[in-house]
C-alpha positions as a Markdown table, in Angstrom:
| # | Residue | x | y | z |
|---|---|---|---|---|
| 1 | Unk | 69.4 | 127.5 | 145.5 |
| 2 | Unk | 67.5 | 130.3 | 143.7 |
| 3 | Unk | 66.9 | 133.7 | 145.0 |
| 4 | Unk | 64.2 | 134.0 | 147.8 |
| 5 | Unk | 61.5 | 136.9 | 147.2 |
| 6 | Unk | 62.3 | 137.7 | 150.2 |
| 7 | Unk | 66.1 | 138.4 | 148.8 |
| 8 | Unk | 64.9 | 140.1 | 145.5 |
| 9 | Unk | 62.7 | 142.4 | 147.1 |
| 10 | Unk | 65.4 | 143.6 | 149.3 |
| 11 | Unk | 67.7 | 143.6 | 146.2 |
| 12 | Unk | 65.3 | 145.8 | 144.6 |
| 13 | Unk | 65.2 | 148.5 | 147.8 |
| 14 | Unk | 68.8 | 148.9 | 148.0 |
| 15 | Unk | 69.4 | 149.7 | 144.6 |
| 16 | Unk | 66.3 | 152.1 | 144.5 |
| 17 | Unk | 67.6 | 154.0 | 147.7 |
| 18 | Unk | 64.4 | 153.0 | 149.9 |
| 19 | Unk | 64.7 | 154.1 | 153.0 |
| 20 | Unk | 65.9 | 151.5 | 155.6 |
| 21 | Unk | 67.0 | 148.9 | 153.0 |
| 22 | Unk | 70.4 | 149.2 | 154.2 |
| 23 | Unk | 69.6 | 148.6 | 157.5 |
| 24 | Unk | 67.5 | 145.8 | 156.5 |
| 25 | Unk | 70.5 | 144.2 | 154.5 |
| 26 | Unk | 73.0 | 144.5 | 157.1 |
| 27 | Unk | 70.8 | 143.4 | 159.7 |
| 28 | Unk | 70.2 | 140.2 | 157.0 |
| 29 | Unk | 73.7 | 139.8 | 155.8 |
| 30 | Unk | 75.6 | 140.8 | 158.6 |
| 31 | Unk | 76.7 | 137.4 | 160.8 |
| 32 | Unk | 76.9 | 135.9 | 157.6 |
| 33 | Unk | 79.7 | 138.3 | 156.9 |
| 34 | Unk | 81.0 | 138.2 | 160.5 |
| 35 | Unk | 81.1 | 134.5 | 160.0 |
| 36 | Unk | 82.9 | 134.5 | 156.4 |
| 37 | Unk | 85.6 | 136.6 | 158.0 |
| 38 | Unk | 85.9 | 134.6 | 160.9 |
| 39 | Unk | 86.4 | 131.1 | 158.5 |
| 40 | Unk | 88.4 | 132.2 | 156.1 |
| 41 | Unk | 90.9 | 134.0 | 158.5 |
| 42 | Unk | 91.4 | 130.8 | 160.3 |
| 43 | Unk | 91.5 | 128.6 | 157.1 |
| 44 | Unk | 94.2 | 130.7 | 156.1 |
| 45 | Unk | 95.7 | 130.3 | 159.8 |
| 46 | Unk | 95.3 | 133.9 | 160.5 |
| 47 | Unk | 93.4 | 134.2 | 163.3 |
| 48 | Unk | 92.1 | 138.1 | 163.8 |
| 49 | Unk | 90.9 | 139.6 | 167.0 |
| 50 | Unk | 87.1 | 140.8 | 167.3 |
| 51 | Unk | 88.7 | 144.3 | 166.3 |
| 52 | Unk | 90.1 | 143.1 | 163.0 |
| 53 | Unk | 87.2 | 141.5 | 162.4 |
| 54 | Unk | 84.8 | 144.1 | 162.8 |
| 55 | Unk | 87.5 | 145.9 | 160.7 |
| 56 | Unk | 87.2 | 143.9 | 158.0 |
| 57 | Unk | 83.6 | 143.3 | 157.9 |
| 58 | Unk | 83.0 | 147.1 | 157.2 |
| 59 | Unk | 85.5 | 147.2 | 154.3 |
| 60 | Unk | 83.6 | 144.5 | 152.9 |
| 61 | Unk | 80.2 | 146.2 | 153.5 |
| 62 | Unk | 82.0 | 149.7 | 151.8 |
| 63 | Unk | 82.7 | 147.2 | 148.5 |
| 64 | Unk | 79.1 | 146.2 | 148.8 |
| 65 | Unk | 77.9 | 149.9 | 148.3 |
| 66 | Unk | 80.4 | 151.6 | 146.6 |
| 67 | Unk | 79.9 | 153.1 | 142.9 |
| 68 | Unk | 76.1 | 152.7 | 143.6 |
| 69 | Unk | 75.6 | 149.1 | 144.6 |
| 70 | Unk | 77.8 | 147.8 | 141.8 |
| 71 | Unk | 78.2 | 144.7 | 143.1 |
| 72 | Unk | 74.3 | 144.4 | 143.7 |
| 73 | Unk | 74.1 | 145.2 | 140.5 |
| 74 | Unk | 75.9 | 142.5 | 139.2 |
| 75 | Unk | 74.3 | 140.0 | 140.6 |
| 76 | Unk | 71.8 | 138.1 | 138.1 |
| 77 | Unk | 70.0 | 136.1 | 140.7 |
| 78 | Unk | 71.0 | 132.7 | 139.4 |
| 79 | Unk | 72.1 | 131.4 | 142.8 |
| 80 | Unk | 70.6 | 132.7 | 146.1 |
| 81 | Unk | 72.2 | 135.8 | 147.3 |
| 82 | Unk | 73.6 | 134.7 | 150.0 |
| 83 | Unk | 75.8 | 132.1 | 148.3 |
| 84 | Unk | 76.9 | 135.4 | 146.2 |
| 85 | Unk | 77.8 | 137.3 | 148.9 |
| 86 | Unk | 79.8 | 134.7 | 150.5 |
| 87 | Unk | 82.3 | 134.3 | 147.3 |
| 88 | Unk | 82.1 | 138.9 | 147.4 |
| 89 | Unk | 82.8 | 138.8 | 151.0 |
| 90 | Unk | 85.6 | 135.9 | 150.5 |
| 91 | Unk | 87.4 | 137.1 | 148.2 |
| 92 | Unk | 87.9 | 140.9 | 149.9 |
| 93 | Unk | 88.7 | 138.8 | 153.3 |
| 94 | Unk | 91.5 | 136.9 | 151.3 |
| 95 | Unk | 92.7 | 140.3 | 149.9 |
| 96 | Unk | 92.8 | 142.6 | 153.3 |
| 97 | Unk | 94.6 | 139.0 | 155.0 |
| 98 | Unk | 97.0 | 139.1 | 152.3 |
| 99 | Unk | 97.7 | 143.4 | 152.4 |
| 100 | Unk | 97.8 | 142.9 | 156.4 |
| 101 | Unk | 100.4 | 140.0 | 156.0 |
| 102 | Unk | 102.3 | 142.0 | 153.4 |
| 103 | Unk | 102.0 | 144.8 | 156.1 |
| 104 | Unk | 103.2 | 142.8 | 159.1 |
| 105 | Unk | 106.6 | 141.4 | 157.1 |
| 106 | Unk | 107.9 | 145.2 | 156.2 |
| 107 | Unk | 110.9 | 146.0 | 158.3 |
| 108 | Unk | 112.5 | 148.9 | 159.4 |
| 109 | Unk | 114.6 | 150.9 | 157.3 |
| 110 | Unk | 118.4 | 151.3 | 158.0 |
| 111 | Unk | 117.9 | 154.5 | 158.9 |
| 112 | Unk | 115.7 | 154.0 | 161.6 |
| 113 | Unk | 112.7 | 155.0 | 160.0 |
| 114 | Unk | 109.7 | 152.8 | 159.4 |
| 115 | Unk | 108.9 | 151.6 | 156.2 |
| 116 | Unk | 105.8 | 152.8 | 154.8 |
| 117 | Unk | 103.2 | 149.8 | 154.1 |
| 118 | Unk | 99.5 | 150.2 | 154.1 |
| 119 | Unk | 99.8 | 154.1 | 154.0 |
| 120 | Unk | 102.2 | 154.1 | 150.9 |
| 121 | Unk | 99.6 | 151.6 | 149.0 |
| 122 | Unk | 96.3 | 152.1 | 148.8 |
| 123 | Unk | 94.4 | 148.8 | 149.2 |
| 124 | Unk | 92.1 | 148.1 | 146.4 |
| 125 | Unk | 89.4 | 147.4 | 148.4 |
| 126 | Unk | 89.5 | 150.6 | 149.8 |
| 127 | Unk | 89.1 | 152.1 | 146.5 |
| 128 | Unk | 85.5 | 152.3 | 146.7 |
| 129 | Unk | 84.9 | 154.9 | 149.0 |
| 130 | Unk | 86.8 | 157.1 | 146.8 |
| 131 | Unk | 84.4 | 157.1 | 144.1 |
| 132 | Unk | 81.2 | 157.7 | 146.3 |
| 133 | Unk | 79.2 | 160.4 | 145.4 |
| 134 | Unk | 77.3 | 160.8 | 148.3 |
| 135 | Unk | 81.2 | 161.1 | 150.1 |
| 136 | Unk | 80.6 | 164.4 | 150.7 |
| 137 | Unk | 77.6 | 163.7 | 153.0 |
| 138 | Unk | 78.9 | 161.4 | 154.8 |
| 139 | Unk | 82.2 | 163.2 | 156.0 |
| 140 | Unk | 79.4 | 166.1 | 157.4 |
| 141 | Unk | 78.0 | 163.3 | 159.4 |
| 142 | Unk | 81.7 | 162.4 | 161.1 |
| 143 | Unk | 83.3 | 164.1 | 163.8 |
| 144 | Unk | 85.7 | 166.8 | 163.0 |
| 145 | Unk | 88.9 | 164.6 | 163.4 |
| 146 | Unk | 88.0 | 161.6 | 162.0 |
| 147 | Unk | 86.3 | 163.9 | 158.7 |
| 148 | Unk | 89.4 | 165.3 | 158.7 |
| 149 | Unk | 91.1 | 161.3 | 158.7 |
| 150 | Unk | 89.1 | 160.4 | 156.0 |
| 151 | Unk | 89.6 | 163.2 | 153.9 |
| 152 | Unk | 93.1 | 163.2 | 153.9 |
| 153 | Unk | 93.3 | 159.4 | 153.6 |
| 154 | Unk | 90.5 | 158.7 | 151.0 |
| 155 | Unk | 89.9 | 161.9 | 149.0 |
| 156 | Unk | 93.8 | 162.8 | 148.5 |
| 157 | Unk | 94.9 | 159.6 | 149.2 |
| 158 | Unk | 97.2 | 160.3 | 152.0 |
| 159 | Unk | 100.0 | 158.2 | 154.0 |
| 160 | Unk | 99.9 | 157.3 | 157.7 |
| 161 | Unk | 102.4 | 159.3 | 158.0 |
| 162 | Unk | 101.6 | 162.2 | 155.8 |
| 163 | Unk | 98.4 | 162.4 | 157.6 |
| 164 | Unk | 100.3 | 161.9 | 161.2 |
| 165 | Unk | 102.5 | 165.3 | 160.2 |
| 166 | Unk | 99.4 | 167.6 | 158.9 |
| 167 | Unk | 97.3 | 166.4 | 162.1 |
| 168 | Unk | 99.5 | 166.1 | 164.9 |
| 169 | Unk | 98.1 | 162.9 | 165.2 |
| 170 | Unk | 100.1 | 159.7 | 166.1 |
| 171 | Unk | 100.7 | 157.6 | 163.2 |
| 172 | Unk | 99.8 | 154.4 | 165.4 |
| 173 | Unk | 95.9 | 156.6 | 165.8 |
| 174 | Unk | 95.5 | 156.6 | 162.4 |
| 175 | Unk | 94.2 | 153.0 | 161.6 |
| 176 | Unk | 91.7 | 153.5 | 164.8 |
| 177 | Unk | 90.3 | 156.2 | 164.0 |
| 178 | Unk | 89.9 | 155.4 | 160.1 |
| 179 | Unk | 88.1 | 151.8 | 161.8 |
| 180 | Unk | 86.0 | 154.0 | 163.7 |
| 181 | Unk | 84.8 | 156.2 | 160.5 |
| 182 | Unk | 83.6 | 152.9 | 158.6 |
| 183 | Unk | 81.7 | 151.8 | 161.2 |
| 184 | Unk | 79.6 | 155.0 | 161.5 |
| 185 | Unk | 79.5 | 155.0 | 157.7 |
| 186 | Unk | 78.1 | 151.6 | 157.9 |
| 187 | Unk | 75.4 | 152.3 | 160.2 |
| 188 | Unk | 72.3 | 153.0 | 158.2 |
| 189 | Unk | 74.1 | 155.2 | 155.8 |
| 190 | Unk | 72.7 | 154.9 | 152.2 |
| 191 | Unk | 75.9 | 155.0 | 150.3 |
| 192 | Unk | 76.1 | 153.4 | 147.2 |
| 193 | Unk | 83.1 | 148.2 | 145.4 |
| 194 | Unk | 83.4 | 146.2 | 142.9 |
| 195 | Unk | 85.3 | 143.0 | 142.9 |
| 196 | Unk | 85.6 | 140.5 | 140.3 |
| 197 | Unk | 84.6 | 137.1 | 141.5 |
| 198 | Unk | 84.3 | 133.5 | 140.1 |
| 199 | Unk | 82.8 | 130.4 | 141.9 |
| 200 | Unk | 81.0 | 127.2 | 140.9 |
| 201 | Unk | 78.4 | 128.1 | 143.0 |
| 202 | Unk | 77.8 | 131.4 | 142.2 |
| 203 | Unk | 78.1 | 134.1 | 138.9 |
| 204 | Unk | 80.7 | 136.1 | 138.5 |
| 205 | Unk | 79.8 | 139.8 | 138.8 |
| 206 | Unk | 81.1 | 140.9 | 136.2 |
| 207 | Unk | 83.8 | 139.2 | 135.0 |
């Protein structure tokens, strides 16, 4: 299926920083997302809570904008765009499953302390919020704690637990609160991740 002029003109919005063609795109995209998450967790026997998912649906929205719509960029309209969104938002899904599983099977140390997972390795598909160049903005538009969260954890590139000790802020409370921050950023924030995808239904973006 081609590209709708419906799709292209909403395309052609986004990447021209219109105002309210975010919002129009996640209002478009956004169950298909929520669905993609949803099917691929449970093909992969992984079932997530509504949290998780939620979670994971704004990571892959961040990829979407990140380093100025790359991925929007990419896309050469020679399938309809929401066939190419599906294989983007598959393919980070598969990649956050895989960190959280990776996450979940860490141990303890001998020593009683725990081992550092998600905060000693910084996901790739987080990387995309480092690079924004509208980051600045949107950390004004946070509250003080969670600005301070996102700072730490995205512009220094913090651990859990680095960020637990500055803070005073239970290592546990910083996943939340970090969950929290992407869903404000998401909310009709104009903020420009790339992944490499292949498919035989749709281009790869770049690869």
């Amino acid at each position: 299926m081609a590209l709708t002029a419906v799709d292209r003109a909403l395309l052609h919005r986004c990447l021209h920083h219109d105002p309210g063609a975010w919002n129009d795109f996640v209002d478009r995209f956004l169950g298909l997302i929520y669905h993609v998450v949803h099917h691929t967790a449970y093909l992969r026997s992984t079932p997530l809570p509504p949290e998780d998912i939620e979670d994971v649906a704004a990571e892959i929205l961040l990829q979407i904008v990140a380093n100025d719509y790359a991925i929007l960029r990419q896309f050469r309209g020679q399938s309809s765009l929401a066939t190419y969104l599906t294989v983007i938002a598959r393919r980070i899904c598969v990649h956050e499953l895989a960190r959280r599983a990776a996450a979940r099977e860490m141990q303890p140390k001998a020593d009683g302390r725990a081992e550092e997972t998600e905060a000693e390795e910084p996901a790739k598909t987080e990387a995309g919020l480092e690079r924004l160049e509208e980051v600045q903005k949107l950390l004004n538009k946070l509250p003080s704690r969670e600005r301070e969260v996102v700072r730490l954890r995205y512009l220094e590139g913090r651990s859990y637990e680095e960020i637990s000790t500055e803070l005073h802020i239970p290592v546990n409370n910083i996943g939340p609160i970090l969950s929290r921050a992407k869903k404000r950023l998401r909310k009709g924030v104009k903020m420009p991740p790339p992944v490499r995808t292949t498919g035989p239904q749709a281009e790869s973006p770049g690869a």
